[in-house]
C-alpha positions in Angstrom: 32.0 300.9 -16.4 30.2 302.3 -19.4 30.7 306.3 -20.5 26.9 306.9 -19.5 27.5 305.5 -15.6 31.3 307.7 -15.7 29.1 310.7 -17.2 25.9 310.1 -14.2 28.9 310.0 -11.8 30.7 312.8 -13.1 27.6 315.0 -12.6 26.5 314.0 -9.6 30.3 314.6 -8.2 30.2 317.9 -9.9 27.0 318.6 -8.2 28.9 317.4 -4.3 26.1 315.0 -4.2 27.9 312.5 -2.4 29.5 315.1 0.1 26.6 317.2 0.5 24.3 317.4 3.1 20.5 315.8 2.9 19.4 319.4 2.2 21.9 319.8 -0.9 20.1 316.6 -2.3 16.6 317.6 -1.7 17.2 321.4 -3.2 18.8 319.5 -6.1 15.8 317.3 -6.6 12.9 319.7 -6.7 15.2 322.5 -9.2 15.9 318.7 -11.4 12.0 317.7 -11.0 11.2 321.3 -12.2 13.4 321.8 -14.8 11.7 318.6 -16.3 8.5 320.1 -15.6 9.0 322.9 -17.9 10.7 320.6 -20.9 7.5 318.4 -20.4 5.0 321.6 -20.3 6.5 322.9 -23.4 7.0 321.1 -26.9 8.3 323.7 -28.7 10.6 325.0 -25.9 11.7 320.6 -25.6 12.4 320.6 -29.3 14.5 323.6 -29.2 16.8 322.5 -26.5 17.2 319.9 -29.2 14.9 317.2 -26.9 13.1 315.9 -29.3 10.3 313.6 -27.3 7.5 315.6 -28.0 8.7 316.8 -31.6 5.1 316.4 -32.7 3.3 317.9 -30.4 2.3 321.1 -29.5 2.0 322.7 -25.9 -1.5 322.6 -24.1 -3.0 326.4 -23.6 -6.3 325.8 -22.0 -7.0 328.0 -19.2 -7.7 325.1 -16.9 -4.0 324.0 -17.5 -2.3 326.9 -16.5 -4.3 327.5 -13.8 -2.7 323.6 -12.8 0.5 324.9 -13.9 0.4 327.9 -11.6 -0.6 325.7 -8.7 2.4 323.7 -9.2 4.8 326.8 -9.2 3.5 327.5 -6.0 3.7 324.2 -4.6 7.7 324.5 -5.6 7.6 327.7 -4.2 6.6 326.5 -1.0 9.1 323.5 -1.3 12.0 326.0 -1.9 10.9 328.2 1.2 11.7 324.8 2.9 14.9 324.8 2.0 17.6 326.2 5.1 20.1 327.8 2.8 22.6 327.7 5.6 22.7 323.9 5.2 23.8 324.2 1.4 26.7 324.1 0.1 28.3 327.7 -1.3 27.2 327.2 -5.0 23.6 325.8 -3.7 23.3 328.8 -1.6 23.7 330.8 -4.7 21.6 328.4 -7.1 18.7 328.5 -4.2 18.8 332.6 -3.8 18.5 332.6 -7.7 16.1 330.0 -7.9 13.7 331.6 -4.6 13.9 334.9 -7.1 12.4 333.5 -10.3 9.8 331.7 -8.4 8.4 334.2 -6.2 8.1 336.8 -9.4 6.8 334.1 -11.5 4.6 333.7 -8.7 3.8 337.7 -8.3 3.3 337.8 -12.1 0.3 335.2 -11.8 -2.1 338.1 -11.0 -2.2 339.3 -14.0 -3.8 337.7 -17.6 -0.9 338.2 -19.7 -2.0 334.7 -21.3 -5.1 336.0 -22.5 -2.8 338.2 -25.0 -2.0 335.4 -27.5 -1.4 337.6 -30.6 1.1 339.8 -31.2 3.1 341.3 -34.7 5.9 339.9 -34.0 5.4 336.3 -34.0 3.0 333.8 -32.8 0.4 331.8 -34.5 -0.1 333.6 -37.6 3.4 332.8 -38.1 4.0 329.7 -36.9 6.0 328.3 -39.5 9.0 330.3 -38.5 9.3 327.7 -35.1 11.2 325.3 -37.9 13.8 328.7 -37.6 14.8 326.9 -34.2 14.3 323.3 -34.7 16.9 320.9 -36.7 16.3 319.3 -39.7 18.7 316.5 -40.2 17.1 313.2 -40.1 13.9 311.8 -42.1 12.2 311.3 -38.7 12.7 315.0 -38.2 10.9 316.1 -41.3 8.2 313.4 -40.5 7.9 314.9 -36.9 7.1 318.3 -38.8 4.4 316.9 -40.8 2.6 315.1 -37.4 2.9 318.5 -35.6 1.2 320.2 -38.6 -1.9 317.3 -38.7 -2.3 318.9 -35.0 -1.6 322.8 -36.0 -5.6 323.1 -36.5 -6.1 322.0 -32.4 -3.2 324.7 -31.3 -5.3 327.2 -33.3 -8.3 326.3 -32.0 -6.7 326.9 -28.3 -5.8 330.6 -29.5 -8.9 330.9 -30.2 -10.3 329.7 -27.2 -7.8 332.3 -25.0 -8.5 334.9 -26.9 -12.2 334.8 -26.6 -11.9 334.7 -22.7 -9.7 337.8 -23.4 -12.6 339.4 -25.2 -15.1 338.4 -22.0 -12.4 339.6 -19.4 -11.4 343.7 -21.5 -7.8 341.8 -21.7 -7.4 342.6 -25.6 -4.2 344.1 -28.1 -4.1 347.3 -29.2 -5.8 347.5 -32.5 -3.3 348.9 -34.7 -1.4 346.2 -33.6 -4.0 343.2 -34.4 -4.1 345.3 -37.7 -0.7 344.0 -38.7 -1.4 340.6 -37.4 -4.8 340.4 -40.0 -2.6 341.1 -42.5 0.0 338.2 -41.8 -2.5 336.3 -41.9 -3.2 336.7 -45.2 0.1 335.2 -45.6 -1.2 331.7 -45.1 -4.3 331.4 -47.4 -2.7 330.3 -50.5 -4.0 327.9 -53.5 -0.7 325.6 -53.9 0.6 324.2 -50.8 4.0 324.8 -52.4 4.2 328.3 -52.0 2.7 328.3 -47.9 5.9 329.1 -46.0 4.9 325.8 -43.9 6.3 324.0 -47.1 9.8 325.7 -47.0 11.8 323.5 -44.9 10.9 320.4 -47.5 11.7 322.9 -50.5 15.9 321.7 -50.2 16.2 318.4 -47.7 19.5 316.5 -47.4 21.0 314.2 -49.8 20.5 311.6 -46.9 16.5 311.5 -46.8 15.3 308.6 -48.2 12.7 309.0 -50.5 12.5 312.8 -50.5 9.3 312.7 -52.8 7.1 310.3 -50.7 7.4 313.1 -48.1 7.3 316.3 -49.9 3.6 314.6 -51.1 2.7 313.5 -47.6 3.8 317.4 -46.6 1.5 319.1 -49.2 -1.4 316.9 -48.5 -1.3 318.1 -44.8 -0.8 321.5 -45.3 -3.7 321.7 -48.2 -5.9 319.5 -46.4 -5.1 320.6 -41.8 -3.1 323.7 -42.5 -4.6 326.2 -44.9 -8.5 325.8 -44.0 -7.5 326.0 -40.1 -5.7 329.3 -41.2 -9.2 330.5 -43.1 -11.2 329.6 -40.1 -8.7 331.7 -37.9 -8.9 334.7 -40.2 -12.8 334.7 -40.3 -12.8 334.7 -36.5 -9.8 336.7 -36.2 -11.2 339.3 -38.6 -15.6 339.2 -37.4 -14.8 339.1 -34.2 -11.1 339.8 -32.2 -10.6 342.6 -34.8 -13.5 344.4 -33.8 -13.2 343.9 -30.2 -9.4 345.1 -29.6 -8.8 348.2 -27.7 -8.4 351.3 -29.3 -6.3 352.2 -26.6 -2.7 351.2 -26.5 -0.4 350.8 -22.7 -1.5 348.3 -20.9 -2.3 350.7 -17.8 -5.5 350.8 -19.4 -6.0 347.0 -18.7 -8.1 345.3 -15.4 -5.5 346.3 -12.5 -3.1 347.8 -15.4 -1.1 350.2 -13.8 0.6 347.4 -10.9 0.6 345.0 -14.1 3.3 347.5 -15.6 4.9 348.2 -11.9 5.7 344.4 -12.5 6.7 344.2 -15.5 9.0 347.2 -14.8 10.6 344.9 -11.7 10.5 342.2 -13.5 12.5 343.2 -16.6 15.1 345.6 -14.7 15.8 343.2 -11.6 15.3 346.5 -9.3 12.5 347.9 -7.1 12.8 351.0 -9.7 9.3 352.7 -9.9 8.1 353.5 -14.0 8.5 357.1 -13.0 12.2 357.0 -12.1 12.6 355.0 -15.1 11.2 357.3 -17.2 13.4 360.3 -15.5 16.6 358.1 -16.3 15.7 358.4 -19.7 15.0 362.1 -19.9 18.4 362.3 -18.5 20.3 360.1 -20.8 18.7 361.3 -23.2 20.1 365.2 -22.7 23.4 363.3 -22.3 23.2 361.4 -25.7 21.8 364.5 -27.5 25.3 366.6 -26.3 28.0 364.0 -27.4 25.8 363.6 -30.8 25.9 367.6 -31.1 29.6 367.2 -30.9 30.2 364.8 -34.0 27.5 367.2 -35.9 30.2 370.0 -34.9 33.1 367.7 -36.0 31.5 366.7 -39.3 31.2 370.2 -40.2 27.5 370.2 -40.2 25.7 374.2 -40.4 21.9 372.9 -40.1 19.8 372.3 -37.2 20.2 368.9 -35.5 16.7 367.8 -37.0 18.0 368.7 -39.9 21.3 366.3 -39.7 18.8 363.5 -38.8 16.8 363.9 -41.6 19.7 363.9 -43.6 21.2 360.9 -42.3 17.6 359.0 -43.0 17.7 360.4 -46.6 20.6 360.9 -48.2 21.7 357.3 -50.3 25.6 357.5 -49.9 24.0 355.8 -46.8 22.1 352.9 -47.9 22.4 349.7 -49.9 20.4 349.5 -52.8 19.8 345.4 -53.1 18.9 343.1 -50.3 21.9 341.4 -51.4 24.6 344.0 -50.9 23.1 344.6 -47.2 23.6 340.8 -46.3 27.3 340.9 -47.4 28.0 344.1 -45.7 26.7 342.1 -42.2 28.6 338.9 -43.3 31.7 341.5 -43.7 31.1 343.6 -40.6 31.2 339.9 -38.2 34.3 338.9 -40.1 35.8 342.0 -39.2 34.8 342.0 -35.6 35.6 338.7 -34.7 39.6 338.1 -34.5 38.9 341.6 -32.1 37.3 340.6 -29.2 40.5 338.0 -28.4 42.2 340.8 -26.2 39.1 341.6 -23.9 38.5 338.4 -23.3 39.4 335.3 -20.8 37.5 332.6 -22.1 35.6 332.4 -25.9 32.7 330.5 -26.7 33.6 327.3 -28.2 30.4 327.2 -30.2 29.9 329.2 -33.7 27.1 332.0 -34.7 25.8 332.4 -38.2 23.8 335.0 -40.1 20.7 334.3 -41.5 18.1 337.0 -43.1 14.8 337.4 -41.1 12.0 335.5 -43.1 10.5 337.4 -45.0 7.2 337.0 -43.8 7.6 338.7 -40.7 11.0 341.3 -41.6 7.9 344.3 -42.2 6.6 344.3 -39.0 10.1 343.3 -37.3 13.2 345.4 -36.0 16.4 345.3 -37.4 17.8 342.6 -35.9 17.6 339.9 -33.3 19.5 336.6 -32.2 18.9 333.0 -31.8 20.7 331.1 -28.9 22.1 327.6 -30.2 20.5 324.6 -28.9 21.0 322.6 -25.5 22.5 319.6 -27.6 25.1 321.6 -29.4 23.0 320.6 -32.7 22.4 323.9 -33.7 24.7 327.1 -34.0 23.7 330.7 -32.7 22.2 332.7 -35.7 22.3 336.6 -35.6 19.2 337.6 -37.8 19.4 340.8 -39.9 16.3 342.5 -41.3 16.6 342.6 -45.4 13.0 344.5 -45.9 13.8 347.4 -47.7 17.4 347.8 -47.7 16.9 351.4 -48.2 15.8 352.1 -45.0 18.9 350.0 -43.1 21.4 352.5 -42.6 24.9 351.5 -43.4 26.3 353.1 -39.9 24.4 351.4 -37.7 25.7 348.0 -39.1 28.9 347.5 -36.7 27.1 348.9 -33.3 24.3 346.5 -34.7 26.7 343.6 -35.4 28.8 343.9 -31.5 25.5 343.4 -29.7 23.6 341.1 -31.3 26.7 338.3 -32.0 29.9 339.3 -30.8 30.7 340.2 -28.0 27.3 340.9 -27.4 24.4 338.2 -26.8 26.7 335.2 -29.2 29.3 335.6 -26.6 27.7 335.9 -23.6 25.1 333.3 -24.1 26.6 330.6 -26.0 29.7 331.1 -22.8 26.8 330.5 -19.9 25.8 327.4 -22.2 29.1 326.1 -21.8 30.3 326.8 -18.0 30.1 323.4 -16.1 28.7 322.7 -12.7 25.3 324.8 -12.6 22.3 323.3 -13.0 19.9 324.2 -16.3 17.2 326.7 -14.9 20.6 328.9 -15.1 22.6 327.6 -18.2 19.6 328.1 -20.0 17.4 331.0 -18.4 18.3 334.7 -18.3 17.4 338.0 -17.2 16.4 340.7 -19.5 18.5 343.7 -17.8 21.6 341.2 -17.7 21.4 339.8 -21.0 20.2 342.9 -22.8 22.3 344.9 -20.6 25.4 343.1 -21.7 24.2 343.5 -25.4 24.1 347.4 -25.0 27.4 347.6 -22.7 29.4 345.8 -25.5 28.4 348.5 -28.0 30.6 350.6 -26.2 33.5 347.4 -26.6 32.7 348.9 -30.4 35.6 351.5 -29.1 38.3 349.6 -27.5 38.3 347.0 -30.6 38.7 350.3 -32.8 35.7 350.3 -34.8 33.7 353.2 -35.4 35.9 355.1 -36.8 33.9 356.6 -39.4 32.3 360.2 -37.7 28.9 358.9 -39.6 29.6 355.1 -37.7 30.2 356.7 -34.8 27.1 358.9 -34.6 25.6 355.5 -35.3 26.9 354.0 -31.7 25.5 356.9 -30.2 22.3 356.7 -32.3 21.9 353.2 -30.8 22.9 354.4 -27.2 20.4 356.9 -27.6 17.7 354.4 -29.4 17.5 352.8 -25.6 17.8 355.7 -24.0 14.5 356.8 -26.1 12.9 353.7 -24.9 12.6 354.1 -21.2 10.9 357.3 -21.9 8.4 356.2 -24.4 7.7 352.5 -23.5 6.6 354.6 -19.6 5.2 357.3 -21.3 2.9 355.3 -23.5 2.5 352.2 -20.5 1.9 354.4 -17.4 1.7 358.4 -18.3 -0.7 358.3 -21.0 1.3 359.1 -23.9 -0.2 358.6 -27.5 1.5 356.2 -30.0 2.2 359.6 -32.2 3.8 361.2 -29.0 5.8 358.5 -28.4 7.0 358.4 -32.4 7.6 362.0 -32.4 9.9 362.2 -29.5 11.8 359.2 -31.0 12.1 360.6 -34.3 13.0 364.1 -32.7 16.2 362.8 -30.9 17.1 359.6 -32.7 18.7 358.8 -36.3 16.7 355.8 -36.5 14.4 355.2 -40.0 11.1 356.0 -39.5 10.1 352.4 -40.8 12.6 351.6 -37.8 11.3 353.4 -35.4 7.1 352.8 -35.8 8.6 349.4 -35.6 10.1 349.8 -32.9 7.2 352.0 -31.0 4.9 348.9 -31.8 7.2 346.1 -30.5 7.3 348.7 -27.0 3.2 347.9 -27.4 3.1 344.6 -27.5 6.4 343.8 -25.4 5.4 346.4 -22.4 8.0 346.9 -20.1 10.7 344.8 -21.9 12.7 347.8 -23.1 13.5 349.0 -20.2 15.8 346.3 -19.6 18.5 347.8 -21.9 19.5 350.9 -20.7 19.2 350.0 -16.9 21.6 347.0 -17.9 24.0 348.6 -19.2 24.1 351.8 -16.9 24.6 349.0 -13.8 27.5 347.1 -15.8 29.3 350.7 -16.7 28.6 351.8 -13.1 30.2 348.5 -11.8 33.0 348.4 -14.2 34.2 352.4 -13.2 33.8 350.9 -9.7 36.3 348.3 -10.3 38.5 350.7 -12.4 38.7 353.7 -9.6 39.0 351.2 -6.7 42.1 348.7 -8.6 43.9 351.5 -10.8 46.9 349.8 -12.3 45.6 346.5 -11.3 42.3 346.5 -13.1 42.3 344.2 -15.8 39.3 343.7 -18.5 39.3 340.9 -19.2 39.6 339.7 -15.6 36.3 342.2 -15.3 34.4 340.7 -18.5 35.0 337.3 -16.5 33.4 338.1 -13.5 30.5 339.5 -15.1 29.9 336.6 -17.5 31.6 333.7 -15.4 28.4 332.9 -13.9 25.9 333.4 -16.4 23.0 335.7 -16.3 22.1 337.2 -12.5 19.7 339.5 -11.0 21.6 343.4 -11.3 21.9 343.1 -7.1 23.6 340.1 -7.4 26.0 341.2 -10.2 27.2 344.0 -7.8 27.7 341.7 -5.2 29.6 339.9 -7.3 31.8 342.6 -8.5 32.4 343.7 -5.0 34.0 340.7 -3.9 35.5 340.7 -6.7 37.1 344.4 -5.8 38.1 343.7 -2.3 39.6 340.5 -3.3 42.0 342.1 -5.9 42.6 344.8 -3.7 
């Protein structure tokens, strides 16, 4: 029998396919048959699970196709409905609860034209040549796939367009100040020598095993002079004559068609709860007050005799905290993970077997970025994570925010906790490779606190930075609302960050603008990690002597991302069970 029959056999087996009932088969078909739906939808999402079928293509965006995406959605939704539960198996009852959830919000979400806002500062088509970030380049046919996908760049241009003028027609436009940015990345793009476009980077230093190297660096500059650059002018004299002019001067998207239930959604959908925008935003006053006193503490401690303001300002200011070369700032990162990662051992049951990397944020996008963010590894095991640090102007990256920084983005923050529901056998993709904002960002804010038990922070300054990011999310809830659903100015909402957080103000106007184009998304963090502290002093009161964390870290991460409800329920079993 050959491996890929024993390896068919071993995941059907896994799966109780031959023991299950006719209801366990047919659930398992329509989440298989969707799963491949969204692979075959997507290009760029295929060729970063490291599928690469469709590693020239690009995904279809026309208005008529989503609409026949959306039908099918519902069509599964109906399917699933279908489905007893009580006939499944216990897993399938689980994997059918989850997978009822994501389709009836996906469903819920349909309402609303998010798809009609197709630009944004943080990414998208003025940038597109940070997708080869994600993709692998090993083999010649990789490269070559590169080059066919930029012939048809021009086409996936043109379908922004198209979307974009529709959002004109419909009042569904970006903030201004937002599109602002985006003209100027645009710029970006229109260069004389297709050398120096950052399409041309990934052929700038290919592997020793390429044959003939030079036949396709040639082939890759005729492309991008001849497809690439003039679709790039024809997007800025459209982008510029005529989206520029039309965006909203207005920022939150209440101010949208049927705005204010489009951010009661988002709200539900990013948090997993029924939690209105107004108790959000009353969370975050009170966490907030909370932050602010254990901050006022350290001030005390340090010896401080201004005004808090004052200690902030200093903090932002004064250079004994702050790299002066790009170069020095990378190595302190590359230090900081070295440091942390022999640490995590005791809190942990089971590690990742997969690596994580550190790679600078291209420079194309690091001035309109945040500090930091991470990219999962690929599907195939092809690729490692990579924890991306922001470089731009290393004088505004303060040196005491680099551990809190470094424990949620890689270890034991998202690194650990993604690359581990990569690996854990026996549940089917949709939740290997799927996730929930308030879990997974959740779980990156609750391991800043890990910063303590692994005995970092010990610095007063690197402690005020833990409490500086704790308070950064804290911040958010209030001003991603306030500016969403109450009305709030961008300058209000910069003005109360600045007034209570250490962040840079490059940082934080950064950070105020990503709220504006991301709406609803921060509120993810802090409602995340208040639920997982909550749950974990649950387990703590009710077990005493017999609590154990890492036994605690494993239920919370054993099962990959869940809905917050279903993380309790989890944990409760897990507390009766232990009791």
């Amino acid at each position: 029998m050959n491996r890929l029959v024993i390896s068919i056999l071993a995941f059907l087996i896994s799966f109780n396919v031959f023991s299950s009932s006719d209801e366990d088969q047919r659930f398992l078909q329509i989440i298989d048959s969707e799963w491949q739906r969204s692979i075959d939808e997507n290009p760029l999402y295929a060729s970063y699970m490291g599928d690469k079928s469709s590693n020239q293509d690009w995904p279809d965006l026309s208005e008529e196709t989503l609409r026949n995406r959306q039908q099918k959605t519902r069509d599964a939704l109906k399917e699933i409905k279908n489905i007893d539960p009580e006939k499944l198996s216990e897993q399938n009852k689980l994997n059918h609860r989850l997978f009822l959830y994501n389709y009836e919000r996906a469903v819920r979400g349909q309402q609303f034209d998010s798809h009609l806002l197709v630009f944004g500062q943080r990414g998208g088509i003025q940038l597109e040549h940070e997708t080869a970030e994600s993709l692998g380049f090993m083999t010649q046919q990789d490269y070559l796939d590169w080059i066919a996908r930029l012939e048809k760049l021009p086409s996936y241009i043109e379908a922004h367009i198209a979307l974009a003028k529709l959002g004109m027609e419909r009042n569904v436009t970006a903030p201004r100040n937002l599109m602002e940015r985006v003209a100027r990345q645009i710029e970006l793009q229109l260069v004389d020598d297709p050398t120096k476009s950052p399409f041309y980077n990934v052929f700038e230093a290919m592997p020793d095993t390429i044959d003939d190297p030079s036949e396709i660096k040639r082939k890759a500059m005729q492309v991008i002079s001849q497809d690439v650059i003039p679709a790039y002018y024809r997007f800025k004299d459209f982008f510029v004559d005529e989206y520029l002019p039309s965006s909203r001067t207005s920022i939150g998207v209440s101010d949208l068609p049927n705005g204010k239930a489009w951010y009661e959604n988002l709200a539900r959908y990013h948090t997993t709860t029924e939690l209105t925008p107004e108790e959000i935003h009353q969370i975050g006053l009170s966490e907030v007050e909370r932050i602010r006193s254990e901050m006022s503490k350290i001030i005390e401690r340090v010896g401080w005799e201004g005004t808090f303001d004052e200690f902030l300002n200093f903090l932002r200011t004064d250079s004994q905290f702050y790299f002066e070369t790009e170069e020095a700032l990378l190595q302190a990162y590359l230090a900081t993970s070295k440091k942390i990662d022999p640490k995590i051992v005791p809190l942990f049951k089971v590690l990742p077997r997969m690596p994580y990397g550190i790679r600078p944020i291209p420079e194309e996008s690091a001035p309109d970025t945040t500090t930091a963010y991470y990219m999962r590894p690929s599907a195939d095991g092809s690729r490692a994570g990579y924890y991306y640090v922001n470089l731009y102007k290393p004088e505004v990256r303060p040196k005491y925010e680099i551990e809190v920084l470094s424990v949620h983005e890689a270890v034991p923050g998202h690194h650990l906790q993604i690359a581990l529901a990569m690996e854990i056998e026996n549940i089917p993709n949709f939740r290997k490779y799927s996730g929930y904002t308030a879990y997974v960002e959740g779980w990156g804010l609750y391991s800043e606190s890990l910063g303590y038990d692994m005995g970092l922070y010990q610095d007063p300054y690197s402690e005020f930075g833990a409490l500086t990011y704790d308070m950064w999310r804290a911040v958010r809830l209030v001003v991603d609302t306030g500016m969403h659903y109450k009305g709030w100015s961008r300058d209000q909402a910069i003005e109360f960050f600045k007034d209570n957080a250490a962040k840079t103000e490059q940082d934080i106007v950064n950070e105020v603008d990503r709220y504006l184009i991301m709406p609803g998304q921060a509120l993810a963090y802090k409602i995340g990690q208040l639920k997982i502290m909550e749950l974990k002093n649950k387990a703590k009161q009710a077990l005493g002597e017999k609590f154990d964390i890492k036994e605690f870290h494993h239920v919370i991460l054993g099962e990959g991302a869940l809905p917050l409800d279903v993380l309790e329920e989890k944990v409760d079993h897990y507390i009766q069970h232990n009791l």
